[in-house]
PADREN-170608 format. One line per 10 residues: their letters; for each residue x, y, z of N, C-alpha, C, CB. Coordinates in steps of 0.001 Angstrom, whole numbers, plus 500000, padded with zeros to 6 digits. Glycine has a CB too. Example, Ala and Ser with C-alpha at 12.3 -4.5 7.8 and 13.67 -1.06 7.14 Angstrom:
as> 513190 494310 507800 512300 495500 507800 513200 496700 507800 511308 495527 509046 | 512850 497750 507080 513670 498940 507140 512900 500030 507870 514084 499402 505725
//
This chain:
xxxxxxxxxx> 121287 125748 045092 120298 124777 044596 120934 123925 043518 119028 125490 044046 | 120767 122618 043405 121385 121582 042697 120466 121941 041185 121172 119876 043537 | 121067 121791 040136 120857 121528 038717 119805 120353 038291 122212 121196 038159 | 119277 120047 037771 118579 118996 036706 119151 119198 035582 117060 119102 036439 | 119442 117671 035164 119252 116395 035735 120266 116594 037084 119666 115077 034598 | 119655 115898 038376 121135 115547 039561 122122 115130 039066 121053 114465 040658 | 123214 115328 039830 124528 114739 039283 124705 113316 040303 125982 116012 039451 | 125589 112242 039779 126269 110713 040906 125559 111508 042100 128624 110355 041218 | 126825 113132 042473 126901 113205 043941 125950 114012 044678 128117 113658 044298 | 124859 114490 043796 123611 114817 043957 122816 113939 044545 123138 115123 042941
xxxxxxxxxx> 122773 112389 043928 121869 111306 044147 122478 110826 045321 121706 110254 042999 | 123471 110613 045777 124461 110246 046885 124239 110999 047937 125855 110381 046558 | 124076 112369 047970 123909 113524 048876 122000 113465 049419 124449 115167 047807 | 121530 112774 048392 119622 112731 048722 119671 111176 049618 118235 112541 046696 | 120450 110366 049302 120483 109183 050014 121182 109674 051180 121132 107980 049296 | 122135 110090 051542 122589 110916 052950 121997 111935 053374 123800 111432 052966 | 120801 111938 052996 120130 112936 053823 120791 114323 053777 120086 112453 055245 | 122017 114888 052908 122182 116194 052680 121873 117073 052315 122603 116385 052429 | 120817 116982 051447 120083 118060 050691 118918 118950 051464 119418 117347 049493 | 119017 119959 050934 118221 121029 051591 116594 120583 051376 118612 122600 050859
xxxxxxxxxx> 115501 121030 051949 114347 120410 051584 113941 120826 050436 113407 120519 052423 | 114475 121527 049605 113759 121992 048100 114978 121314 047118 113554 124103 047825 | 115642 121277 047448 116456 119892 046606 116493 118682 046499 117405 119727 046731 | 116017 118413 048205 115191 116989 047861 113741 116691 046772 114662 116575 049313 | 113236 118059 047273 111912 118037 046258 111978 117881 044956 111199 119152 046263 | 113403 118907 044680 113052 118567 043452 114293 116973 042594 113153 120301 042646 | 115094 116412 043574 115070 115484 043518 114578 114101 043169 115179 115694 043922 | 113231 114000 044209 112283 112993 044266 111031 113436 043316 111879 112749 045791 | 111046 114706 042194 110408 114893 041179 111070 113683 040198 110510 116410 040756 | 112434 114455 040362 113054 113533 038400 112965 112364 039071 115151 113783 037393
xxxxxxxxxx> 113060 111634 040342 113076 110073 040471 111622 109570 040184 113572 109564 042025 | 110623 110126 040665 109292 109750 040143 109042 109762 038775 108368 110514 040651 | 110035 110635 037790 109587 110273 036675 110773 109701 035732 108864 111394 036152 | 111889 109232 036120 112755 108363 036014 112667 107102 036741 113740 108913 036240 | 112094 106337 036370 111807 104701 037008 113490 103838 037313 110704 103562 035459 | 113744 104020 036596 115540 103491 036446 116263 103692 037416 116451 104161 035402 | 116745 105597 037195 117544 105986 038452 116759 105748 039723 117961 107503 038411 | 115448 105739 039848 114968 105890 041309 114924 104436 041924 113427 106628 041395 | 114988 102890 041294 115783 101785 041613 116944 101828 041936 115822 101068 040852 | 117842 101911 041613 119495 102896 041699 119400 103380 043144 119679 104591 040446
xxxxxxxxxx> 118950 104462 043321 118680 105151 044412 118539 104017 045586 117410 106059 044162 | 117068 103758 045010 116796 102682 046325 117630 101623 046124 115253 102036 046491 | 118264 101000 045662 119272 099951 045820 120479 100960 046691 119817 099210 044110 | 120565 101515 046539 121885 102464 047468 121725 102604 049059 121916 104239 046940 | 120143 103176 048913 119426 103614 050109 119580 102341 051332 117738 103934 049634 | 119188 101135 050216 119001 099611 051304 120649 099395 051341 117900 097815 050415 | 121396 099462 050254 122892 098863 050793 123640 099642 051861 123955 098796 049582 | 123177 101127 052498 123614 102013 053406 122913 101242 054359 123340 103548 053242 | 121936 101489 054376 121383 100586 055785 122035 099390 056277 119993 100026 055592 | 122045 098184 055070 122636 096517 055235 123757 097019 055707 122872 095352 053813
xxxxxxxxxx> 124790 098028 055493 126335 097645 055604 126320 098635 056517 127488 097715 054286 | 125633 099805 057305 126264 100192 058983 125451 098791 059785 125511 102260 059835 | 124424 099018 059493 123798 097282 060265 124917 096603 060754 123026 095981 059059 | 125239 096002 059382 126759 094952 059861 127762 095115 060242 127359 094324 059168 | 128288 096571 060100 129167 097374 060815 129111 097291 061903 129153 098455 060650 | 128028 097078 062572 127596 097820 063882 127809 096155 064553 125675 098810 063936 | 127350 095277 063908 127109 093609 064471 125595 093615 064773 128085 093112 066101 | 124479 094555 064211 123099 094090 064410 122744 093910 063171 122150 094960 065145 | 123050 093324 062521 122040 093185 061174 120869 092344 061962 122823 092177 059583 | 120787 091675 062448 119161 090501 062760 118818 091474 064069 119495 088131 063386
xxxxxxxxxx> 118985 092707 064225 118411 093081 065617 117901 094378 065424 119455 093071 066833 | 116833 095151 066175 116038 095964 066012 117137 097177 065462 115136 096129 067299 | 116486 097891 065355 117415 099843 064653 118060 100484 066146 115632 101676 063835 | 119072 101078 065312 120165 101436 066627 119891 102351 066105 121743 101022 067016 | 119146 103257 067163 119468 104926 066588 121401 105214 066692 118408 106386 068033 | 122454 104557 067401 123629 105084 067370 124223 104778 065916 124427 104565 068531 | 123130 103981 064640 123648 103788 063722 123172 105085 062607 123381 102387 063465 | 121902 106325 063052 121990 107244 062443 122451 107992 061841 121848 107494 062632 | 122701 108085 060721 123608 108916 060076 124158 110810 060208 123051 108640 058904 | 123251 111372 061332 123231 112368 062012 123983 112232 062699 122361 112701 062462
xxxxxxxxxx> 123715 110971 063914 124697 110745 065190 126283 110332 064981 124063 109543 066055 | 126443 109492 063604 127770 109286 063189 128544 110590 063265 127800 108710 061811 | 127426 111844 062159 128331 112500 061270 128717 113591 062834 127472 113307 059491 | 128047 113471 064218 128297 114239 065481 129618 113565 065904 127040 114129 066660 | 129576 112208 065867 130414 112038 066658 131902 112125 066309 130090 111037 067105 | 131971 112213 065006 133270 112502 063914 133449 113887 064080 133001 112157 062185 | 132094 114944 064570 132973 116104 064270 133677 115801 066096 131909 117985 063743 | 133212 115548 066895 133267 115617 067762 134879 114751 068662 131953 115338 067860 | 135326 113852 067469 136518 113161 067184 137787 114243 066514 136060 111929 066122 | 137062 114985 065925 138017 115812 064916 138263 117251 066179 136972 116352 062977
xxxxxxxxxx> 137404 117458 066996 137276 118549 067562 139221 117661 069021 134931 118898 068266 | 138737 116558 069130 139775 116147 069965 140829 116357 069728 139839 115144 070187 | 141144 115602 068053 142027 115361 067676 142858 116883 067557 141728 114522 066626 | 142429 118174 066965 142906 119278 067303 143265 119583 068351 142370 119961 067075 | 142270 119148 069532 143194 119920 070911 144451 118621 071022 141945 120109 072900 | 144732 117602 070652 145634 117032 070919 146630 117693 070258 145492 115849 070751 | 146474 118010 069138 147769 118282 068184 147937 120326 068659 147202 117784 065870 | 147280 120610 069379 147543 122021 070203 148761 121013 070931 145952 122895 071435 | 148150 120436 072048 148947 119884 073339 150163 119213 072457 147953 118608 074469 | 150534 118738 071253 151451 118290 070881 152573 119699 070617 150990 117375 069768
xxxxxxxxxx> 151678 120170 069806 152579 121860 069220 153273 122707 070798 150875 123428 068273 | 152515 122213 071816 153433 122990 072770 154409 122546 073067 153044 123288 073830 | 154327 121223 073411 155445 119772 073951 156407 120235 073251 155114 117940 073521 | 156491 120365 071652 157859 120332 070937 158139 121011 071243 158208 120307 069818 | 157531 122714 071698 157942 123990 071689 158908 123483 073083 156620 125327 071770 | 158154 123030 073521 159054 123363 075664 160266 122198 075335 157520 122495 077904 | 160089 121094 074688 160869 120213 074173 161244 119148 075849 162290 121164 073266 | 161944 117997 075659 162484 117548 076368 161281 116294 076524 162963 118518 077397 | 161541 115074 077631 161043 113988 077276 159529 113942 077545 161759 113004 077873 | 159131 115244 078227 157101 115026 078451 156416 115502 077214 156222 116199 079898
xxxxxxxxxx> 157470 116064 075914 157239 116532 074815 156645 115100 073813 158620 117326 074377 | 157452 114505 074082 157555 113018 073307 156580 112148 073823 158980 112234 073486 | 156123 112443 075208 154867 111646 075792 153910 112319 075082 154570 111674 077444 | 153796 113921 075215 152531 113946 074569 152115 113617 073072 152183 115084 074763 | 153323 113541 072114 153233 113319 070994 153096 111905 070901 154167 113874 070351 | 152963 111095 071607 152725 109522 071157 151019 109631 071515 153812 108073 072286 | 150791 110614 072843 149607 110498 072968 148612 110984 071681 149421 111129 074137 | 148918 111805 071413 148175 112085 069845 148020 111589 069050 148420 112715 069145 | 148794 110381 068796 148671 109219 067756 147852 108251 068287 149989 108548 067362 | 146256 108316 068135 145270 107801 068800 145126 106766 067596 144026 108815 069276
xxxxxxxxxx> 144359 105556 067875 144242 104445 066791 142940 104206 066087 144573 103170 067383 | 143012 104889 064545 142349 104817 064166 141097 103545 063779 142913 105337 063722 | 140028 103473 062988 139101 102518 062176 140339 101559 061612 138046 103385 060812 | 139828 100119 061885 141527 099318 060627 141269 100050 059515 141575 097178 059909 | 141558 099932 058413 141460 100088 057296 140348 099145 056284 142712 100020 057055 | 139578 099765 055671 138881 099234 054771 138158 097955 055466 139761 098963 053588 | 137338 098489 056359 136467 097541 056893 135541 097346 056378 136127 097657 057889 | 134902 098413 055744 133716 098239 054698 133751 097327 053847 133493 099242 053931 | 134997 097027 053352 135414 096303 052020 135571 094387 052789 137376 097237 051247 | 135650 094925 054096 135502 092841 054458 134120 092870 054857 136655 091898 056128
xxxxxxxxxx> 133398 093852 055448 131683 093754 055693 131370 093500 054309 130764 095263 056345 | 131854 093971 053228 130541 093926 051789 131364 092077 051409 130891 095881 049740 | 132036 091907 051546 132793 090333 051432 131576 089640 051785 134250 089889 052599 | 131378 089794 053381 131112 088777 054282 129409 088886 053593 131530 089141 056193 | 128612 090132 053232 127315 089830 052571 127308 089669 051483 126451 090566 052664 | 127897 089957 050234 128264 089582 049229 128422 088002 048697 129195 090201 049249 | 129713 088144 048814 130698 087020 048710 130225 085322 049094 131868 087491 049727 | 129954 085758 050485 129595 084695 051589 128243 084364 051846 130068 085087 052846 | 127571 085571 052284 126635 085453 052548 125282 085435 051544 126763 086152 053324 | 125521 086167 050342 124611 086244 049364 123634 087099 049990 124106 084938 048880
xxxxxxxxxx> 123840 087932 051208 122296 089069 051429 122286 089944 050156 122379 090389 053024 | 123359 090791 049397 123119 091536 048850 123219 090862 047318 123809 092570 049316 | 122111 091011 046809 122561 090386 045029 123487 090940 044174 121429 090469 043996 | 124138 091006 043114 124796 091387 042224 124000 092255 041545 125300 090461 041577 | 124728 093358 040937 123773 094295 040153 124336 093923 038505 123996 096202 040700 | 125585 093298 038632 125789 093105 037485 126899 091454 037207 126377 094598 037055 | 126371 090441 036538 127097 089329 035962 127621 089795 034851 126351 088152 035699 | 129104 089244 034548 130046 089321 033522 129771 088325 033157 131343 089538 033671 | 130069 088552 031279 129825 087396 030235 131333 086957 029893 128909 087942 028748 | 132001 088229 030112 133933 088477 029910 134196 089392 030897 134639 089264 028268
xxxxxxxxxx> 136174 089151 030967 136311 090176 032080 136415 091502 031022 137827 089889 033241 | 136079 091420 029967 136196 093434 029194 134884 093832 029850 136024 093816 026833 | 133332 093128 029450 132095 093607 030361 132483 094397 031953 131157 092099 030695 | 133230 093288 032094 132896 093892 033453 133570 094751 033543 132990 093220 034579 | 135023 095329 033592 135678 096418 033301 134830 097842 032810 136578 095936 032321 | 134414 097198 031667 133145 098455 031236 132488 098632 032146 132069 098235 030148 | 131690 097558 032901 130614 098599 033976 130932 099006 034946 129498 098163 034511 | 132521 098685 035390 133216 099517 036067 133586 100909 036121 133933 099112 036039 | 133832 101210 034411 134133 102396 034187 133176 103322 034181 134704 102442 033238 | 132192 102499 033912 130871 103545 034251 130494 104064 035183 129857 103215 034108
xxxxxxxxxx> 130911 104436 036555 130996 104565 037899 132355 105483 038521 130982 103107 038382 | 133277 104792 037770 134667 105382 038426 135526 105364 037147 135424 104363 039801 | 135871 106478 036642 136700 106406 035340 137811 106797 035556 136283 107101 034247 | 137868 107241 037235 139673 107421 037279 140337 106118 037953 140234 108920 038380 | 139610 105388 038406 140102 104154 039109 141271 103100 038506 138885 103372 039296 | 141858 102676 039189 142760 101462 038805 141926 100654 037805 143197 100497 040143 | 142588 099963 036822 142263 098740 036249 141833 097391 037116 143378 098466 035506 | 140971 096759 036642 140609 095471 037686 141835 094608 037624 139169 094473 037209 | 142094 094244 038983 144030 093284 038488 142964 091863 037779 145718 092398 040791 | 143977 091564 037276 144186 090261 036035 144599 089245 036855 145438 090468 034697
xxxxxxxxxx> 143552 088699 037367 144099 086868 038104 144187 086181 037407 143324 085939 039024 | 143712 086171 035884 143505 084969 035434 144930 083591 035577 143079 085388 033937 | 145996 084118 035303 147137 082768 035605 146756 082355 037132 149119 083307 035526 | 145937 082667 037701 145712 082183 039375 144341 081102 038863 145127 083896 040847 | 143674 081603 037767 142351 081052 037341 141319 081414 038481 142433 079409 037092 | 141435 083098 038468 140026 083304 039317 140044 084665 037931 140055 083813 041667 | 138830 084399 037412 137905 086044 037049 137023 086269 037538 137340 086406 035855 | 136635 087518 037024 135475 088609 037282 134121 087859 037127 135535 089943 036144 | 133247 087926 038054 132100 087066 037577 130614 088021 037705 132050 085563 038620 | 131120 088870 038933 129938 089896 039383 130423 091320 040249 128859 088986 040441
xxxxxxxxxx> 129656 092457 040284 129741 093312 040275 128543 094234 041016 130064 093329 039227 | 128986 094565 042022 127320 095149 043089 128220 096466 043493 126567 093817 045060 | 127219 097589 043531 127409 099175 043654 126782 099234 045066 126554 100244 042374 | 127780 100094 045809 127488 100301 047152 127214 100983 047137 128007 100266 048006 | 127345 102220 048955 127026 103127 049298 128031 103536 050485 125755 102999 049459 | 129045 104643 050533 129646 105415 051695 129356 106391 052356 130507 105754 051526 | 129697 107024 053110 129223 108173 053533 130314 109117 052909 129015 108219 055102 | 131282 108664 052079 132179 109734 051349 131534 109689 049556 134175 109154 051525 | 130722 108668 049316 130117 108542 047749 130267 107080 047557 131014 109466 046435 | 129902 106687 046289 129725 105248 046005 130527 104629 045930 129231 104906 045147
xxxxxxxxxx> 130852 103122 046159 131549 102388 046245 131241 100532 045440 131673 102663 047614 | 132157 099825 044735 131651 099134 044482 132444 097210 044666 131292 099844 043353 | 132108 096649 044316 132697 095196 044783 132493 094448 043800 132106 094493 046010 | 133566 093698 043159 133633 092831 041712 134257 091654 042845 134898 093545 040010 | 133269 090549 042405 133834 088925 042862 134307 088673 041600 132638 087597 043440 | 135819 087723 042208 136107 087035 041104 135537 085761 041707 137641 087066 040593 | 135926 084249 040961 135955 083547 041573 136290 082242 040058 134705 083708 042625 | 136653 081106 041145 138082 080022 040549 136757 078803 040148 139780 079273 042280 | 137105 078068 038839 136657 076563 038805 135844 076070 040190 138067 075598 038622 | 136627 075951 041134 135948 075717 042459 135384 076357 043151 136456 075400 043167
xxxxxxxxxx> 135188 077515 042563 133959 077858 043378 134714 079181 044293 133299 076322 044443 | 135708 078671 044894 136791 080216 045574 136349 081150 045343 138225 080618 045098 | 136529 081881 046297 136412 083746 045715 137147 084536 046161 135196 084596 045997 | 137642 085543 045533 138102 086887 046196 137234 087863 045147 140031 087177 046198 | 137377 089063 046662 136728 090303 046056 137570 091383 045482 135938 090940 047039 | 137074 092695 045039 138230 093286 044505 136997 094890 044938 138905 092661 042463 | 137411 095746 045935 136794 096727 046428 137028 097835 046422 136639 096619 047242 | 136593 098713 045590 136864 099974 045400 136161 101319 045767 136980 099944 044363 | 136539 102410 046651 135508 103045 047234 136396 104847 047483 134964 101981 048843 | 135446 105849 047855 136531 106847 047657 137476 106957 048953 135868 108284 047325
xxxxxxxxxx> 138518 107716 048872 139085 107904 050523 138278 108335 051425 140159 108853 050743 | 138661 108124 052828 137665 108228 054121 137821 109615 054396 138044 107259 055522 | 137227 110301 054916 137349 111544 055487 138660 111847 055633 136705 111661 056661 | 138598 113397 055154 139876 114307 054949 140650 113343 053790 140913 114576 056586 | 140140 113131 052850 140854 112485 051791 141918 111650 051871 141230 113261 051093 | 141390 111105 053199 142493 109850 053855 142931 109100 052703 141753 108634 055012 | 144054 108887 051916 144722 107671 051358 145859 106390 052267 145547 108396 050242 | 145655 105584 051009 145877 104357 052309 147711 104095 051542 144264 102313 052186 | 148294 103798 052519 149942 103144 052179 149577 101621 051646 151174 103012 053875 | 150057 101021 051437 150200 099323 050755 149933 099078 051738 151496 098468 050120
xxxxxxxxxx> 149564 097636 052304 148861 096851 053427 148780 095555 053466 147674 097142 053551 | 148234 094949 054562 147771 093769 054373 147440 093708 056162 148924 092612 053510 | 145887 093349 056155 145405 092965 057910 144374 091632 057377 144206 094671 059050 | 144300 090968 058591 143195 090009 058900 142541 090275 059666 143397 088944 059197 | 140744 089936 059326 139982 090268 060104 139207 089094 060382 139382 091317 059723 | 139662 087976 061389 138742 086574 061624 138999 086393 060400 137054 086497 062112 | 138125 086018 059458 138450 084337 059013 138651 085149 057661 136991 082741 059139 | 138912 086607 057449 139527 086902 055844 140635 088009 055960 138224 087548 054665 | 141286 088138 054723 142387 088605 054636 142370 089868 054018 143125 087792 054106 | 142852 090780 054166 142621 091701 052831 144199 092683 052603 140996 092951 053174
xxxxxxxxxx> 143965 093091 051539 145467 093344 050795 144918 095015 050150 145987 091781 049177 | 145084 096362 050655 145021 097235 050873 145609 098323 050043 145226 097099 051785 | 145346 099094 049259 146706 100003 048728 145495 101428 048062 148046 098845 047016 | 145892 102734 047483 145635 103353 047012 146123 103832 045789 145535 103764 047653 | 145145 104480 044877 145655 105180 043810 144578 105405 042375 146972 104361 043474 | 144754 106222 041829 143745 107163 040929 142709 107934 041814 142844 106218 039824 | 143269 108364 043249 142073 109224 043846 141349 108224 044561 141078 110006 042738 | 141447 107074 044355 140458 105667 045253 141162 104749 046158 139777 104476 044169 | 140653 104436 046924 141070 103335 047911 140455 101621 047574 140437 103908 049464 | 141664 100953 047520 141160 099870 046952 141542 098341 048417 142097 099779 045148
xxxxxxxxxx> 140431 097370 048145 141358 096334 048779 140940 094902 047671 140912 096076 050764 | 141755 094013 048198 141639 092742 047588 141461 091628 048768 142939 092479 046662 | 140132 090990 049007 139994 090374 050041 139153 088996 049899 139489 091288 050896 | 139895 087829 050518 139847 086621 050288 139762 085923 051775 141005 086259 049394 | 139391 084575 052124 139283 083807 053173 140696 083772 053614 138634 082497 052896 | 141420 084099 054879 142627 083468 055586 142678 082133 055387 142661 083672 057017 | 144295 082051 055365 144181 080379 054988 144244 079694 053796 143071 079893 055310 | 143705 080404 052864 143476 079556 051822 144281 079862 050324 141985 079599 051683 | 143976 079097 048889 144553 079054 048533 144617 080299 048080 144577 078218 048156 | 143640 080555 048050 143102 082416 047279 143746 083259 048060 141221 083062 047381
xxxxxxxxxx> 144260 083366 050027 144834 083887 050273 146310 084102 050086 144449 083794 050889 | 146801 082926 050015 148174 082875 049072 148524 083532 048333 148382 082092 048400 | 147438 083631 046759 147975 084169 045479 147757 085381 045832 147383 083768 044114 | 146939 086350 046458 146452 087313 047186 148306 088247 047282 145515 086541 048852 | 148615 086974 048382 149828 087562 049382 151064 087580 047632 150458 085930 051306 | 151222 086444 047106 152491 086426 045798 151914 087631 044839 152597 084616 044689 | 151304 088038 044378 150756 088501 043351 151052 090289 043570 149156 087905 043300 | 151765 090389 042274 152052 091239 042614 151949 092780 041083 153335 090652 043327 | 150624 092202 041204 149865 093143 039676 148749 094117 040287 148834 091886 038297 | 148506 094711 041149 147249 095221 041727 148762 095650 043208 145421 093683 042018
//
């Protein structure tokens, strides 16, 4: 049974539907009488929904039960259950050795999610689209840093564009199915933007190598470290994608 007050991954675990039914109860006690956190909550609750929605490509279309968070968490075990018998069928190959060894071992290297797709979906509503509002405007980039740290205190520092002349302007708290995640826009005189996305590793404490993919019309620049997975993601093309690609502080 969970403690009072909940902890982050308490409140994270009631929005994923993990909690046992007497932990939810007593959950949705302290939120009824905490007005604050239980906004929080529901701001989490709706940004899980908005971002498999868009994941999925139905945000404007009725509910996909295949976007359930039950049916996901089946079909991952049910991915993981493969991926073992592959890496059986690999462990024999080496054993017998010789060239059907090496077939099966390429076969096991099945192709994962790109990387940090979440982090160009929260762009494209964020950034672009304005569905999701900001939870927080910077007055300076130290503010915003601070309400960064309030969330993730082992995380990287926010990189420093300013010689590019893009800062920190806003700041919106997500939702993963590994814990919270969040997205700081910078953005330039003109209006430009890049995002700066920070969220925990994906299942099995996946960390990411340095990077860089395009996804249609944005770019993103990929790397890990303090325990978090980070990207930096801007429009292809442009000038923001440039300093993106030279920059070499983040």
């Amino acid at each position: 049974m969970i403690s009072m007050p909940p902890t982050e991954r308490d409140l994270h675990a009631y929005v994923d539907h993990q909690l046992s039914d007497a932990d939810r109860q007593l959950v949705e006690t302290f939120l009824a009488s905490h007005p604050h956190v239980c906004a929080q909550v529901r701001a989490w609750q709706q940004d899980a929904q908005l971002l498999r929605a868009a994941l999925s490509g139905a945000l404007q279309q009725p509910a996909n039960p295949e976007l359930d968070p039950a049916q996901i968490r089946r079909r991952l075990k049910r991915q993981s259950r493969r991926q073992l018998a592959n890496a059986a069928v690999l462990l024999i190959a080496v054993s017998v050795g010789g060239l059907s060894g090496w077939q099966a071992r390429e076969m096991t290297f099945v192709s994962a999610q790109a990387p940090m797709a979440d982090a160009l979906q929260a762009y494209r509503l964020i950034a672009e689209q304005g569905i999701l509002p900001a939870d927080y405007k910077a007055t300076d980039d130290g503010t915003m840093q601070a309400w960064l740290d309030r969330y993730f205190t082992q995380a990287n520092r926010l990189p420093d564009l300013t010689g590019a002349g893009f800062k920190p302007v806003s700041g919106r708290l997500l939702s993963t199915e590994q814990g919270p995640a969040a997205m700081v826009v910078y953005e330039d005189l003109s209006g430009h933007k890049i995002s700066f996305y920070v969220r925990p590793p994906g299942p099995r404490n996946f960390m990411l190598p340095r990077g860089s993919r395009s996804d249609g019309e944005l770019q993103a620049e990929y790397w890990s470290g303090g325990g978090y997975n980070y990207a930096m993601v801007s429009p292809t093309d442009t000038p923001a994608a440039r300093i993106l690609r030279q920059t070499s502080q983040f």
